[in-house]
C-alpha positions in Angstrom: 29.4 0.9 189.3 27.1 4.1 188.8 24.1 4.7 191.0 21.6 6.8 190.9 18.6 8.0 193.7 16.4 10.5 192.4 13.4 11.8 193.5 11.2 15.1 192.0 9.4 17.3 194.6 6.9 20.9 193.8 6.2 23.6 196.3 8.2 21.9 199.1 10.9 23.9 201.0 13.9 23.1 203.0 11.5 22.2 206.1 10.2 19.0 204.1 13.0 18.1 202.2 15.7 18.2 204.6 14.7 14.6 205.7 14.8 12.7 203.1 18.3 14.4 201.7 19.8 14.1 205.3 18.6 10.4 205.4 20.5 9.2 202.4 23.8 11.1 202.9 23.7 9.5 206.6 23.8 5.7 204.7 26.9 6.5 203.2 25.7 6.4 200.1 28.7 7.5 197.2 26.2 7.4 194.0 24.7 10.5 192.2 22.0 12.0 193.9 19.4 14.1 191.7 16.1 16.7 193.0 14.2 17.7 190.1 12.2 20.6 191.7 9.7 22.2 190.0 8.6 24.9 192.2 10.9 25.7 194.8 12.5 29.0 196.9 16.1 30.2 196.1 16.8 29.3 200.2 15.9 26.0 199.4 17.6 25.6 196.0 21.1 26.5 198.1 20.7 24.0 200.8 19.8 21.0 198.9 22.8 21.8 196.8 25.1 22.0 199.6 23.6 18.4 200.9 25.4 17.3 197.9 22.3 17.2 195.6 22.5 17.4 191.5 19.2 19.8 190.9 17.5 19.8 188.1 15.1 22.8 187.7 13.2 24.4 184.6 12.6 28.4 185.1 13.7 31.1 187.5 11.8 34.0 188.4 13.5 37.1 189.1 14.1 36.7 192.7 16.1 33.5 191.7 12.9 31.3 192.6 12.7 27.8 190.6 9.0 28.2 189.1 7.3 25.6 186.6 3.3 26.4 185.3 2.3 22.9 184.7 -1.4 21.7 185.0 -0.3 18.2 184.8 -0.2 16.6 188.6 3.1 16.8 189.7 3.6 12.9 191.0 2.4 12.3 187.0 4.5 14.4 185.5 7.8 13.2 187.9 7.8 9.9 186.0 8.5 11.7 182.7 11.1 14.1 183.6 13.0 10.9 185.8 12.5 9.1 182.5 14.1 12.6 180.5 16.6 13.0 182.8 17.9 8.4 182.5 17.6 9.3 179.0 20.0 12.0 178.6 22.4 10.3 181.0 25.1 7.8 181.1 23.4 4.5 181.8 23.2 3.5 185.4 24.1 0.1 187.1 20.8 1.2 189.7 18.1 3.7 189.7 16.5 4.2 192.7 13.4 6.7 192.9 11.2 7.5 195.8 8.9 9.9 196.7 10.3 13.1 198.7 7.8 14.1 201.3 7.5 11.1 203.1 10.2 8.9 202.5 13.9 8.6 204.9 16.6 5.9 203.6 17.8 4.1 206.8 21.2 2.1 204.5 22.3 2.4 201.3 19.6 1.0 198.9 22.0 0.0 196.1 24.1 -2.0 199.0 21.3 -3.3 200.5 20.0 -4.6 196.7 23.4 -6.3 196.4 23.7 -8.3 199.4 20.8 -9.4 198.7 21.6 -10.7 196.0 18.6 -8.9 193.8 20.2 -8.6 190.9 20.9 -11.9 189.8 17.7 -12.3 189.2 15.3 -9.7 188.7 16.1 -6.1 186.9 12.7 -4.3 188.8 11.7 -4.1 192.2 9.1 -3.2 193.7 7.0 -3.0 197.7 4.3 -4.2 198.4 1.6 -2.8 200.7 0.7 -5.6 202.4 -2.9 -5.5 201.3 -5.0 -6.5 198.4 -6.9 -3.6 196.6 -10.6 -4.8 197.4 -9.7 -4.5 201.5 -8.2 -0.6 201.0 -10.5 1.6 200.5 -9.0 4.9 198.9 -6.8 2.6 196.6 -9.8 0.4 195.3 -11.9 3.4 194.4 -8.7 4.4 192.4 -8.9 1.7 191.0 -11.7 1.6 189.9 -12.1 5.1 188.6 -8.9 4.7 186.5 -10.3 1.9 184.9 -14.1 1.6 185.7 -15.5 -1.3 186.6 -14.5 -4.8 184.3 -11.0 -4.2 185.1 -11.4 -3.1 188.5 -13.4 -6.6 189.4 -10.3 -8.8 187.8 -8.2 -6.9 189.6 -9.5 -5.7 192.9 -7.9 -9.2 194.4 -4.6 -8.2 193.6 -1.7 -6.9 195.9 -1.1 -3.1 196.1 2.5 -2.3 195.4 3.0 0.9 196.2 4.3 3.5 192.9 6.5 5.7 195.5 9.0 3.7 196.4 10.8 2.0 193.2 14.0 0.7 192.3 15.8 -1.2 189.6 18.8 -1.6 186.9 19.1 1.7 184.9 17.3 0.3 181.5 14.5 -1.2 182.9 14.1 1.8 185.5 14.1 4.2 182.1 11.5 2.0 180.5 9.3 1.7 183.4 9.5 5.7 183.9 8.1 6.4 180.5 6.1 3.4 180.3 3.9 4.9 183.5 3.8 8.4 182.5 2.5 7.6 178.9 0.1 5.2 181.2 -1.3 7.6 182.6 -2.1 9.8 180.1 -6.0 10.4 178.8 -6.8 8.3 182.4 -10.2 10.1 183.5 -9.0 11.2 187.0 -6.2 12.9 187.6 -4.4 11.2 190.4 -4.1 7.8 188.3 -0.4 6.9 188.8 -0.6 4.5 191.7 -3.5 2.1 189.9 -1.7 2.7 186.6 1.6 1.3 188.0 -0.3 -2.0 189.8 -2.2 -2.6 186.4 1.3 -2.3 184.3 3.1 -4.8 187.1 0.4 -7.0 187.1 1.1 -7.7 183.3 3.8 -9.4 181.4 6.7 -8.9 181.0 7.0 -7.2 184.6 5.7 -10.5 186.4 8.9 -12.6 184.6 11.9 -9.7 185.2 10.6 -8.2 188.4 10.9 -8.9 192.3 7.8 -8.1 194.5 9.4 -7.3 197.9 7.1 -8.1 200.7 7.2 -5.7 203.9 8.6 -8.6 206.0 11.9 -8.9 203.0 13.0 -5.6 205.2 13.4 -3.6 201.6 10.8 -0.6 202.3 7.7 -0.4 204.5 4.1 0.9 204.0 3.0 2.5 206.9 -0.2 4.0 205.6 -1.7 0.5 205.4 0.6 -1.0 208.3 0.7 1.3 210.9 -1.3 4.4 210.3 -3.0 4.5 214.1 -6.1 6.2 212.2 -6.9 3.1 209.7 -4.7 0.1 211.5 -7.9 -0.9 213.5 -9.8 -1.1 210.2 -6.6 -3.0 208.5 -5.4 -5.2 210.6 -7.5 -7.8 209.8 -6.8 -7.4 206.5 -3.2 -7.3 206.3 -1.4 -9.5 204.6 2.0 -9.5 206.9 2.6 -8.2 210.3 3.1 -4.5 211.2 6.5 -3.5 211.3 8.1 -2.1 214.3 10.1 0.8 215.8 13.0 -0.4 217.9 15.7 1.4 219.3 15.0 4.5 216.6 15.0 2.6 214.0 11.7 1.0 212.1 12.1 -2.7 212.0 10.2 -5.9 210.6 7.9 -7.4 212.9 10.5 -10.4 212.5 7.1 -13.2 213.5 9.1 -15.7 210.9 12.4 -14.4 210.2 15.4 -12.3 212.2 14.0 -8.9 212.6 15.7 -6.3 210.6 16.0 -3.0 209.9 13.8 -1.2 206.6 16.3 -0.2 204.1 13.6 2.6 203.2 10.6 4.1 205.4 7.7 5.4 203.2 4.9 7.5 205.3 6.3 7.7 208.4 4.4 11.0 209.1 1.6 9.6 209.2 2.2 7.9 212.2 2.8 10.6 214.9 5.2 9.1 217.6 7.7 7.8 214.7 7.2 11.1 212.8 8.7 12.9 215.7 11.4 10.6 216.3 12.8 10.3 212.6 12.8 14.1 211.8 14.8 14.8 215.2 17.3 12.1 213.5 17.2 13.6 210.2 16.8 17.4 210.4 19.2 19.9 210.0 
């Protein structure tokens, strides 16, 4: 079975990436692992290669620097060159992409995907953030820029499932890359991505082949709605599922229906100071 995690990071060095490599060779996980950087130091280049990381650059300068001039906003542009780089490749059983900044892997994702059974029945999956776009402020004036304001009012009441964290069989991963980047294009703001990805899901034929993974299914968390100690207060209310946890080092579901359990992936975790702390002491290097 080939497996994929990918992610595609600019102008980060080894002091932000280190986590979120270190985090998904501690799961064990025996798939291909890609970093398509698009600005980053030589220093940097040769420690994410010797984590084990495939990189996929563009230019050097003459100090051995990776260097890319694009306008384009770079968590845009990542969708189209994942979407280049599934297209050139031999297909993959999973794809799983993330954002890099923010994101550590506490198991292997394609394992956890499997004993869940996900497969059978979905080829997409996707994690939801636990709140509906008319209670979350920055996303519902996203929302509503990207779209103005007859789309925004149908779709305000939906769920936000958050574009960072994705996952899926190789195919539909490959389609949904290009699928968002071309999306986004001619959008009038620039940082369109997120509302352009909830607009596409919300639509067939995503609501019939994909799986919409609340926070409580243990597959990855939100904490910048769930736990973000400078918004919770304003949220909570709101929320559609409890907060999750940390227990023991480890973030957990809240577990207020069903055996708590460990996240398979932690998305914004620095945004919540004590947990920051205690997950890059665990994952630096």
């Amino acid at each position: 079975m080939r497996k994929l995690i990918i992610g595609c990071a600019s102008n980060y060095d080894w002091s932000t990436l280190q986590y979120w490599c270190n985090s998904i060779n501690q799961t064990g996980f025996d798939g291909d692992k890609v970093l398509i950087l698009m600005n980053c130091d030589k220093d940097t280049v040769i420690r994410v290669e010797k984590a084990g990381f495939k990189i996929i650059g563009f230019n050097k300068d003459d100090d051995g620097n990776l260097v890319h001039d694009s306008k384009m906003p770079p968590h845009v542009e990542r969708f189209l060159h994942i979407y280049e780089y599934l297209r050139k490749a031999d297909d993959y059983d999973w794809v799983v992409t993330t954002d890099v900044k923010d994101v550590i892997f506490q198991s292997d994702p394609c394992k956890w995907l499997e004993e869940h059974d996900a497969g059978d029945h979905a080829d997409l999956f996707f994690s939801s953030e636990s709140i509906l776009y008319k209670d979350e402020p920055w996303g519902n004036q996203n929302l509503l820029e990207t779209f103005g304001p007859y789309v925004h009012n149908i779709f305000k009441e939906n769920i936000i499932y958050n574009v960072g964290v994705l996952a899926g069989r190789g195919f539909a991963m490959k389609s949904l890359m290009i699928n968002i980047f071309s999306s986004c294009m001619g959008k009038p703001i620039p940082i369109c991505d997120q509302s352009t990805f909830n607009f596409l899901i919300s639509q067939p034929p995503y609501i019939s082949t994909s799986e919409y993974f609340g926070s409580e299914d243990g597959w990855a968390c939100q904490l910048g709605t769930t736990v973000d100690p400078a918004k919770i207060e304003q949220f909570k209310p709101k929320l559609l599922e409890p907060s999750p946890v940390m227990e023991s080092g480890r973030v957990k579901t809240e577990g207020e229906t069903r055996p708590r359990r460990d996240f398979c992936i932690v998305h914004q975790y620095d945004r919540v100071p004590a947990w920051r702390h205690l997950i890059q002491m665990k994952y630096s290097s």
